[in-house]
PDB file with one MODEL, atoms N, CA, C and O in Angstrom:
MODEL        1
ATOM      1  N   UNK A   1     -14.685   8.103  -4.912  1.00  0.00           N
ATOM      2  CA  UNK A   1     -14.832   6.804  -5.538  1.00  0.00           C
ATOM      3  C   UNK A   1     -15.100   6.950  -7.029  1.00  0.00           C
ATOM      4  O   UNK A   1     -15.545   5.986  -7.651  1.00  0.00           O
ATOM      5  N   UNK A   2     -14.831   8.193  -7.674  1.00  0.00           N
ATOM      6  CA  UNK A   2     -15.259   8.438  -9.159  1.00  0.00           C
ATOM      7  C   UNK A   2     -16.575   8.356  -9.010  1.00  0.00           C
ATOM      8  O   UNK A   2     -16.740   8.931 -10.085  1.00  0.00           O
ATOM      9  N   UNK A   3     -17.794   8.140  -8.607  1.00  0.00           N
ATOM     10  CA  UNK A   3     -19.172   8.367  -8.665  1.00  0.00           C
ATOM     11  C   UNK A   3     -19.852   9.643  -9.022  1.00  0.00           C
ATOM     12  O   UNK A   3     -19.875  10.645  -8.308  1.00  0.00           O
ATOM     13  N   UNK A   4     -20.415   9.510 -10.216  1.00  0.00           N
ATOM     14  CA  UNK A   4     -21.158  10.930 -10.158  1.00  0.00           C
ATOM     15  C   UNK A   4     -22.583  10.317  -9.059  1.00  0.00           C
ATOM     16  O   UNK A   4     -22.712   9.234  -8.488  1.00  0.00           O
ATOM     17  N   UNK A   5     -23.395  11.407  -9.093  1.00  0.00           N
ATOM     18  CA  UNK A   5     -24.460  11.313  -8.313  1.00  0.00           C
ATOM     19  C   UNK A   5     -25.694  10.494  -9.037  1.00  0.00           C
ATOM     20  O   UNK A   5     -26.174   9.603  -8.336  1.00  0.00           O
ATOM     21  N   UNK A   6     -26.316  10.686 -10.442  1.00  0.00           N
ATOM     22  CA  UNK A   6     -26.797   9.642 -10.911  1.00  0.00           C
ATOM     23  C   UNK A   6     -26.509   8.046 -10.317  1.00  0.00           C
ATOM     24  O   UNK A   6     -27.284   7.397  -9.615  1.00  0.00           O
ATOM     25  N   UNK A   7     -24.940   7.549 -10.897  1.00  0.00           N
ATOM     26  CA  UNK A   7     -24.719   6.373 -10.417  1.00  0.00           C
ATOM     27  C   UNK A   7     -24.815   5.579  -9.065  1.00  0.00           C
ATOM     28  O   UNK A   7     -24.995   4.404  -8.743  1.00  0.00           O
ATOM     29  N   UNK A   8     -24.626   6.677  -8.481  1.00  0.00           N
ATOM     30  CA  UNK A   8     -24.731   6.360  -7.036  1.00  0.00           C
ATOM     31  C   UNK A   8     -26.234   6.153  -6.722  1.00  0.00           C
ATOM     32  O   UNK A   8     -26.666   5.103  -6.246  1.00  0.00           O
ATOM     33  N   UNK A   9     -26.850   7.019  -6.963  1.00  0.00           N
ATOM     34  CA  UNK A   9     -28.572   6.470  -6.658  1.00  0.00           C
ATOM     35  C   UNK A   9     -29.445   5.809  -7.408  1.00  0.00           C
ATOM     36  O   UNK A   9     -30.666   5.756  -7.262  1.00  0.00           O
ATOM     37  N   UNK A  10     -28.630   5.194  -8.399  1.00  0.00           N
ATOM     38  CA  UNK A  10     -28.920   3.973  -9.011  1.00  0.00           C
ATOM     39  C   UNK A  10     -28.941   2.563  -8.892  1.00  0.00           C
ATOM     40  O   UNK A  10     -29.645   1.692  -9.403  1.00  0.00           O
ATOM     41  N   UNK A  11     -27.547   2.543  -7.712  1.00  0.00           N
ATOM     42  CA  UNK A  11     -26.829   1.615  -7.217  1.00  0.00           C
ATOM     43  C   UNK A  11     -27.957   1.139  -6.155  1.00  0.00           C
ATOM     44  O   UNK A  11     -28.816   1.834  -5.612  1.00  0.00           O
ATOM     45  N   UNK A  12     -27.670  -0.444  -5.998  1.00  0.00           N
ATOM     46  CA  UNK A  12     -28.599  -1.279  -4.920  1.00  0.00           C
ATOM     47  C   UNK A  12     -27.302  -0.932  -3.428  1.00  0.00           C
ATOM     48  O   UNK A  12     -26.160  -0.475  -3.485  1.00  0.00           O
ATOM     49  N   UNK A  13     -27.973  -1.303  -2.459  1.00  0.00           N
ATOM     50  CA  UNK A  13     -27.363  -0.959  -1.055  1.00  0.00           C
ATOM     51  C   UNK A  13     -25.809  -2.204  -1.617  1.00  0.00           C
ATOM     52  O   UNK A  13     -24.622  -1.878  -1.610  1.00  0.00           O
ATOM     53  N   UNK A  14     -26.306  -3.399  -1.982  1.00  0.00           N
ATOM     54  CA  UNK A  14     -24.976  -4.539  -2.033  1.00  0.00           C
ATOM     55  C   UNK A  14     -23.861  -3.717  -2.608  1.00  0.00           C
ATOM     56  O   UNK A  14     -22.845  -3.358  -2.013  1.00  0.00           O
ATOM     57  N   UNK A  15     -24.303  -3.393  -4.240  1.00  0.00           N
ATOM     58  CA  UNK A  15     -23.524  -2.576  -5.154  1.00  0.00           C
ATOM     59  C   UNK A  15     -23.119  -1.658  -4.753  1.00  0.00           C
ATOM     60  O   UNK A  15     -22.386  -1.065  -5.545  1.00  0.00           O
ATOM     61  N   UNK A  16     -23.313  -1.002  -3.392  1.00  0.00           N
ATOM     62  CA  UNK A  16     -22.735   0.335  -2.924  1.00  0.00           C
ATOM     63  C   UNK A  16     -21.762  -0.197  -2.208  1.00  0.00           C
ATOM     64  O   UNK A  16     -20.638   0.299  -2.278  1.00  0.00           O
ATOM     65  N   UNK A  17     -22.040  -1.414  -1.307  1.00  0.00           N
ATOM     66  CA  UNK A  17     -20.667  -1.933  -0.361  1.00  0.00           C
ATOM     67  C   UNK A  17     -19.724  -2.579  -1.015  1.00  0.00           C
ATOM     68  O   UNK A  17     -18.607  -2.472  -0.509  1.00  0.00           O
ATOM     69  N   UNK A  18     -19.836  -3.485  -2.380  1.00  0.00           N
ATOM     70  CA  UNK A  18     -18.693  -4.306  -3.250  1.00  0.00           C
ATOM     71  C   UNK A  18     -18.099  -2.444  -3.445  1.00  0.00           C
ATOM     72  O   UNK A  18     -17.217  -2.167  -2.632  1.00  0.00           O
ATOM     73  N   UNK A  19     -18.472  -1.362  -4.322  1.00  0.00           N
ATOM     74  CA  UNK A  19     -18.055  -0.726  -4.854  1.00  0.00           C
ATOM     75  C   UNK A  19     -16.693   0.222  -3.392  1.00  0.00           C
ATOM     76  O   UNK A  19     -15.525   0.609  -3.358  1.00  0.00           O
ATOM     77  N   UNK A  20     -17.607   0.170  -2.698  1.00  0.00           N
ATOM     78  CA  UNK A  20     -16.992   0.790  -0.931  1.00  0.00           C
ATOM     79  C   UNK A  20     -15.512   0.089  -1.124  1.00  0.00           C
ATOM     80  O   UNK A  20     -14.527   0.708  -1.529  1.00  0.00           O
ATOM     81  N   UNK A  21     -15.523  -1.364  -0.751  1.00  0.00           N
ATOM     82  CA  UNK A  21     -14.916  -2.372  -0.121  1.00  0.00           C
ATOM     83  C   UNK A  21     -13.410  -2.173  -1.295  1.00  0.00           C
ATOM     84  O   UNK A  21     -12.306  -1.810  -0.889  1.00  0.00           O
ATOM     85  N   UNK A  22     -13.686  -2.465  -2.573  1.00  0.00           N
ATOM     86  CA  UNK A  22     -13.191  -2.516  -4.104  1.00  0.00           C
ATOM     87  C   UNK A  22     -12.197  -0.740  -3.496  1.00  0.00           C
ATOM     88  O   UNK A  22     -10.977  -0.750  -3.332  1.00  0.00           O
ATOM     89  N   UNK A  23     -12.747   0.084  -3.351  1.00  0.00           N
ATOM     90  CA  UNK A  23     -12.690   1.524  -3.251  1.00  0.00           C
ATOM     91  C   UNK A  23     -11.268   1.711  -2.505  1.00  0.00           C
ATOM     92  O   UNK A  23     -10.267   2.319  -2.886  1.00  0.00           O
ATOM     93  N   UNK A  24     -11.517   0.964  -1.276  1.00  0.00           N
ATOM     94  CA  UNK A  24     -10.668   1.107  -0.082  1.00  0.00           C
ATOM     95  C   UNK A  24      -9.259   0.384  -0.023  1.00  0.00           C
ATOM     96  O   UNK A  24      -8.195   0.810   0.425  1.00  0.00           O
ATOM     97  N   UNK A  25      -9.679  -1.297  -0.829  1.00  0.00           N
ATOM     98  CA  UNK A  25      -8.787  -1.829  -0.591  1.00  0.00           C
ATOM     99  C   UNK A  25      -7.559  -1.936  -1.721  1.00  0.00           C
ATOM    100  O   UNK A  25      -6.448  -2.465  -1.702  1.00  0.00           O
ATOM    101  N   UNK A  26      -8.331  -1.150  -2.742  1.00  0.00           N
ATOM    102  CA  UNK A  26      -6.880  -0.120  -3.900  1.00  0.00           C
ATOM    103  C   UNK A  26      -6.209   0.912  -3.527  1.00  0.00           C
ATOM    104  O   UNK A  26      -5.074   1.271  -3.840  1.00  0.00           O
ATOM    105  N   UNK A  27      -7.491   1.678  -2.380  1.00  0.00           N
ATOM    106  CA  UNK A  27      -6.307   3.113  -1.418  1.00  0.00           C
ATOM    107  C   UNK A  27      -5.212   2.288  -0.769  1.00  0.00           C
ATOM    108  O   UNK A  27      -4.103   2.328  -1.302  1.00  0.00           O
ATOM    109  N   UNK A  28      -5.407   1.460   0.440  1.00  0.00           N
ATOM    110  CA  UNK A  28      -4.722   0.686   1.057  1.00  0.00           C
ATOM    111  C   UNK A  28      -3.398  -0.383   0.528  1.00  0.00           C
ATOM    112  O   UNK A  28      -2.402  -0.697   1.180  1.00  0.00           O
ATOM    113  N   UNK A  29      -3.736  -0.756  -0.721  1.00  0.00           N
ATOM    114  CA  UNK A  29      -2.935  -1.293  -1.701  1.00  0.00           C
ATOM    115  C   UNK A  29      -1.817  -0.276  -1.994  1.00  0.00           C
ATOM    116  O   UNK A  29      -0.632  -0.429  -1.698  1.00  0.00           O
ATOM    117  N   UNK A  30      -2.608   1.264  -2.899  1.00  0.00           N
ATOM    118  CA  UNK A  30      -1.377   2.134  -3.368  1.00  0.00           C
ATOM    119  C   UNK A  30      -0.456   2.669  -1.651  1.00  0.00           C
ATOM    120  O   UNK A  30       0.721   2.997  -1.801  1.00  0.00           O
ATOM    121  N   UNK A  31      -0.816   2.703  -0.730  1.00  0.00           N
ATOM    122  CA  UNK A  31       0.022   3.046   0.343  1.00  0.00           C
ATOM    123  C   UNK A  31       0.916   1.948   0.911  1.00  0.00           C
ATOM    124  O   UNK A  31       1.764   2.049   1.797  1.00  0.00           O
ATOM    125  N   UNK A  32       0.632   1.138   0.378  1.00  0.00           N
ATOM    126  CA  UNK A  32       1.545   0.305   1.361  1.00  0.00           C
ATOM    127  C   UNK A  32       2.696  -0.401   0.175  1.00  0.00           C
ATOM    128  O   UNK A  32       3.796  -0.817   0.541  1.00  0.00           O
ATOM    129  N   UNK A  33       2.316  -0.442  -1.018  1.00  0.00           N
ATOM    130  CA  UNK A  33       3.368  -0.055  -2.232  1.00  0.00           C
ATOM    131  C   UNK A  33       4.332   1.448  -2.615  1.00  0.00           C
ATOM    132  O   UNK A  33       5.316   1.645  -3.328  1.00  0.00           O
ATOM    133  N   UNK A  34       3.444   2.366  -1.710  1.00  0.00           N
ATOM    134  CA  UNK A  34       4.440   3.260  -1.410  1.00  0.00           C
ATOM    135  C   UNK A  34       5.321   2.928  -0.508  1.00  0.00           C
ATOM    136  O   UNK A  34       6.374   2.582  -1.045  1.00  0.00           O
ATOM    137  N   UNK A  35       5.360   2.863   1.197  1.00  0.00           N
ATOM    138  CA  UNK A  35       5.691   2.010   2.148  1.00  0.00           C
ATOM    139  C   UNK A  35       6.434   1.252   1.430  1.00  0.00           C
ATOM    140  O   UNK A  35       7.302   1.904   0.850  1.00  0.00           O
ATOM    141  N   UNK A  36       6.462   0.144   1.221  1.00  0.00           N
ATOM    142  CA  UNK A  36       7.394  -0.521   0.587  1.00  0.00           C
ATOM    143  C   UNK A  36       8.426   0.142  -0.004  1.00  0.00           C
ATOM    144  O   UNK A  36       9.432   0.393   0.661  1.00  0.00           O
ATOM    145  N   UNK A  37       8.303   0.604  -1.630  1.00  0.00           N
ATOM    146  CA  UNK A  37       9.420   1.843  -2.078  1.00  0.00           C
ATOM    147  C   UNK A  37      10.410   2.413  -0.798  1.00  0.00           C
ATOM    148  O   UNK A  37      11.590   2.255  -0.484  1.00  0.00           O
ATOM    149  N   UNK A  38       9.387   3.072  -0.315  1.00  0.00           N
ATOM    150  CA  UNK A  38      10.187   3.893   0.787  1.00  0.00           C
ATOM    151  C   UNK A  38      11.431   3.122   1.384  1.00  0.00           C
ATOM    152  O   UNK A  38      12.589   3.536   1.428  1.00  0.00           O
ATOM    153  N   UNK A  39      10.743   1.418   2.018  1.00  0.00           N
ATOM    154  CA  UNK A  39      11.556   0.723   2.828  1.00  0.00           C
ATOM    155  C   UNK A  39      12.723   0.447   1.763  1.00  0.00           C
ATOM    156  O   UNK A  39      13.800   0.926   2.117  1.00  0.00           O
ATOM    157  N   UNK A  40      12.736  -0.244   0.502  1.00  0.00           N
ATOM    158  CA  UNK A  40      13.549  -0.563  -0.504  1.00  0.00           C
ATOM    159  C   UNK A  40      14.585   0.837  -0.593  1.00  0.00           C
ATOM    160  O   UNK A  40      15.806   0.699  -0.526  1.00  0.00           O
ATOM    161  N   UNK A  41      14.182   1.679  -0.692  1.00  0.00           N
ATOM    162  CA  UNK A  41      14.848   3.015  -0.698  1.00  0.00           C
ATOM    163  C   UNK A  41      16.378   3.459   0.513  1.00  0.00           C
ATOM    164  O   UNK A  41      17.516   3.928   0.486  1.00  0.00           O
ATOM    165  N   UNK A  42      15.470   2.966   1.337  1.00  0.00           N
ATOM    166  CA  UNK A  42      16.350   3.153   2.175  1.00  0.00           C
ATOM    167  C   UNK A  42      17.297   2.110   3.062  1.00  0.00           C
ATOM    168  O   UNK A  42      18.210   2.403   3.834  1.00  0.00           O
ATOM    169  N   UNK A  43      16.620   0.384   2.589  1.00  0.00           N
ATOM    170  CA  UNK A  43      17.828  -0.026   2.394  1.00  0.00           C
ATOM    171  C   UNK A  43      18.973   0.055   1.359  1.00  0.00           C
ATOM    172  O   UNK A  43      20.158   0.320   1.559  1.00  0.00           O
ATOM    173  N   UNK A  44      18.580  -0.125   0.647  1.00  0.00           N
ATOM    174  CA  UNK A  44      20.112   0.154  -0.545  1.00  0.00           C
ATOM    175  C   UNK A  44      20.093   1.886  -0.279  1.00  0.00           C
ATOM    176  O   UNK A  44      20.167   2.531  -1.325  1.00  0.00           O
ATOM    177  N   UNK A  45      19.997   2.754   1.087  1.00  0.00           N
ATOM    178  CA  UNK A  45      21.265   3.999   1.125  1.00  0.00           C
ATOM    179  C   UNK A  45      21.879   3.345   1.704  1.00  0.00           C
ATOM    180  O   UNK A  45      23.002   3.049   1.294  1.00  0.00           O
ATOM    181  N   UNK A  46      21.270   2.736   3.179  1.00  0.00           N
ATOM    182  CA  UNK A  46      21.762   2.227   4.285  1.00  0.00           C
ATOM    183  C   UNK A  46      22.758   0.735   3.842  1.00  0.00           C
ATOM    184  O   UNK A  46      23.706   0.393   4.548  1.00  0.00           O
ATOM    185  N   UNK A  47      22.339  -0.052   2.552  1.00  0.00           N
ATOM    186  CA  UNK A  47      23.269  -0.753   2.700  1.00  0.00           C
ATOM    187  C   UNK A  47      24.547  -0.289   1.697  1.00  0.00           C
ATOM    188  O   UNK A  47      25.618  -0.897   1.701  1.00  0.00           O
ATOM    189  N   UNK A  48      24.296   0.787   0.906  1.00  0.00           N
ATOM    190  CA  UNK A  48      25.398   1.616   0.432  1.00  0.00           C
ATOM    191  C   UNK A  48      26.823   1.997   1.439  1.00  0.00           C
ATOM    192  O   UNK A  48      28.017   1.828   1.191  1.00  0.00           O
ATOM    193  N   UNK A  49      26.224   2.503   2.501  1.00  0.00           N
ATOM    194  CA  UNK A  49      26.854   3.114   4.016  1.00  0.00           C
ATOM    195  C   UNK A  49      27.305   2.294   4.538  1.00  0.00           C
ATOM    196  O   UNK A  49      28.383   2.636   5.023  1.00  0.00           O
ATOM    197  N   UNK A  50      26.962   0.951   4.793  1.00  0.00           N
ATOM    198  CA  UNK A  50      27.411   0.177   6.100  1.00  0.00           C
ATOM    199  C   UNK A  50      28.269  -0.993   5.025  1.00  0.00           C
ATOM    200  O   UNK A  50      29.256  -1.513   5.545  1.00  0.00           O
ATOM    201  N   UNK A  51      28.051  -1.275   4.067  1.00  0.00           N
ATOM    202  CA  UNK A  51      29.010  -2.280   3.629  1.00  0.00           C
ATOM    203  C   UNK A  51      27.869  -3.757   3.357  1.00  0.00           C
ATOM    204  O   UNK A  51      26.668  -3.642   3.604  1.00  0.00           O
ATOM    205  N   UNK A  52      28.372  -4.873   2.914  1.00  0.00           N
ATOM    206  CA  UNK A  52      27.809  -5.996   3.049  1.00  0.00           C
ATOM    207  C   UNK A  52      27.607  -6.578   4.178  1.00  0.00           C
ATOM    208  O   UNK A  52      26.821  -7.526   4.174  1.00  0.00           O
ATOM    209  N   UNK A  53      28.364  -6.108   5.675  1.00  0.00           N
ATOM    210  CA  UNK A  53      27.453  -6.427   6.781  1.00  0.00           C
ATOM    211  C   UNK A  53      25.884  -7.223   7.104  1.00  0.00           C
ATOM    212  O   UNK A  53      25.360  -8.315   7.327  1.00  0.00           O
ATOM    213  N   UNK A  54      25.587  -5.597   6.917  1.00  0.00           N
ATOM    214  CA  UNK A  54      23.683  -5.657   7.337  1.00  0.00           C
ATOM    215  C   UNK A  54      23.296  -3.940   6.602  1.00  0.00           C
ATOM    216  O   UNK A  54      23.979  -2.921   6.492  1.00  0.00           O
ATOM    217  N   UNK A  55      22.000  -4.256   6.247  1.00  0.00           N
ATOM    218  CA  UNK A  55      20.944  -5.135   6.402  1.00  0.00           C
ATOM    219  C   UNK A  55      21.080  -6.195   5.131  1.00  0.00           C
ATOM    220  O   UNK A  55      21.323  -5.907   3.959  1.00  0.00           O
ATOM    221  N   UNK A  56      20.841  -7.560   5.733  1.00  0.00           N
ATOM    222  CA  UNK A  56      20.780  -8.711   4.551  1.00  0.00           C
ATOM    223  C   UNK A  56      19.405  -8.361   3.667  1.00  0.00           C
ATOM    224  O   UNK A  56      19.374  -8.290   2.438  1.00  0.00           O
ATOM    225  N   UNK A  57      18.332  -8.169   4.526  1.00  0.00           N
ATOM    226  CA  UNK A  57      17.012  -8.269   3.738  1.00  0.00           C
ATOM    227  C   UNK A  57      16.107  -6.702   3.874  1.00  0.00           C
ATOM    228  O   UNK A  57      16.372  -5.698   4.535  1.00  0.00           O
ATOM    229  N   UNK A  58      15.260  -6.927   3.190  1.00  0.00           N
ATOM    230  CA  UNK A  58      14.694  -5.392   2.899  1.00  0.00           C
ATOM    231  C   UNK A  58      14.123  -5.504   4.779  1.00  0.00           C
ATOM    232  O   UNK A  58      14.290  -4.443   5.379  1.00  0.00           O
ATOM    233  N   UNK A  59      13.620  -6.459   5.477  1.00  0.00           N
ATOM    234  CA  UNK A  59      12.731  -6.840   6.536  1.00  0.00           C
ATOM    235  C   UNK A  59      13.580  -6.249   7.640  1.00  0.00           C
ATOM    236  O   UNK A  59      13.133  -5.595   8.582  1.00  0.00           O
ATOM    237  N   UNK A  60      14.731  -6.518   7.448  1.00  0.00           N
ATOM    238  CA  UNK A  60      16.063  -6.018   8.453  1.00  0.00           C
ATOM    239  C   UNK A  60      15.613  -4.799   9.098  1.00  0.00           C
ATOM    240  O   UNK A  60      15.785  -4.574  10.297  1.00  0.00           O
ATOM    241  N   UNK A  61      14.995  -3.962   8.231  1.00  0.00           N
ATOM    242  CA  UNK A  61      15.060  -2.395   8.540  1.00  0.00           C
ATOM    243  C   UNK A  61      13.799  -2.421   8.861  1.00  0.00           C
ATOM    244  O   UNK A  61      13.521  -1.225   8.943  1.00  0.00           O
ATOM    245  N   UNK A  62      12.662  -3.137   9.144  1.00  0.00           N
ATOM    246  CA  UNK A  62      11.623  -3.429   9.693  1.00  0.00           C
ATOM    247  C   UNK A  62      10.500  -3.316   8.815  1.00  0.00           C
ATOM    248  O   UNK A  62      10.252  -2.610   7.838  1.00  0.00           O
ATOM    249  N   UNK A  63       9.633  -4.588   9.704  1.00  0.00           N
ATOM    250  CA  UNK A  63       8.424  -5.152   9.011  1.00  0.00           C
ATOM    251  C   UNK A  63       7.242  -4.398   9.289  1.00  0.00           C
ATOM    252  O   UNK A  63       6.816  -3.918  10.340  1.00  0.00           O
ATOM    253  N   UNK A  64       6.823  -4.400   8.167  1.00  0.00           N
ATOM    254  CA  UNK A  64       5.270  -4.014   8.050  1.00  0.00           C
ATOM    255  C   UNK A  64       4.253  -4.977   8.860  1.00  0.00           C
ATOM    256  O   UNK A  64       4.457  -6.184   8.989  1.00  0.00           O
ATOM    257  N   UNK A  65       3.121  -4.287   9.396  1.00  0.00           N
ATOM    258  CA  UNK A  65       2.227  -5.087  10.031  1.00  0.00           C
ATOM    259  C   UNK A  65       1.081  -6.176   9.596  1.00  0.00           C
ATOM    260  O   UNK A  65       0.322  -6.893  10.248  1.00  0.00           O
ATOM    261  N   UNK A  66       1.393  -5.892   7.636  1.00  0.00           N
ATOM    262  CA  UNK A  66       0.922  -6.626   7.075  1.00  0.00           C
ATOM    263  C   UNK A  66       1.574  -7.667   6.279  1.00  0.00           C
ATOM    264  O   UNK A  66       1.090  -8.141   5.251  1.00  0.00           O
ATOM    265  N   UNK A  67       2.768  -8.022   6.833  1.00  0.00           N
ATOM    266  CA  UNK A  67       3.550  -8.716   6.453  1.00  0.00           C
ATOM    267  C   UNK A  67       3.788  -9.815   7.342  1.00  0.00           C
ATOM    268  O   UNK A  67       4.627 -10.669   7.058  1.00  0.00           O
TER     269      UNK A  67
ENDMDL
END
C-alpha cells in the first residue's frame, strides 16, 4: 500500500480501512482494465478473421461479471 511503518502506526483504525478499501479497489480497477484490453484485443483479431459477420460488439466474445 506504499506505507512506510511510521505512517501506518500513526494511522487511526478508520484511516487504516478508507486507506485498505482506496488500496484494493485501484488493484481491482487496474485488472479488469487489463481484462478489458485483452477482450478488445482479441476482438478486432477475431473480427479481422471472420469478416463483418460477428462479433458485432466487444460483449460478443463474452462478458465480464462486472458488467
Amino acid at each position: 500500500m506504499g506505507m512506510n511503518p511510521a505512517d501506518f502506526w500513526s494511522m487511526s483504525w478508520r484511516d487504516f480501512q478508507l486507506k485498505q478499501r482506496g488500496f484494493f479497489e485501484l488493484k481491482q480497477t487496474e485488472i479488469r482494465t487489463q481484462w478489458e484490453a485483452a477482450r478488445m484485443i482479441a476482438f478486432w483479431s477475431v473480427k479481422a478473421m471472420t469478416g463483418r459477420k460477428w462479433p458485432h460488439k466487444f460483449k460478443d466474445l463474452g462478458a465480464f461479471g462486472w458488467e
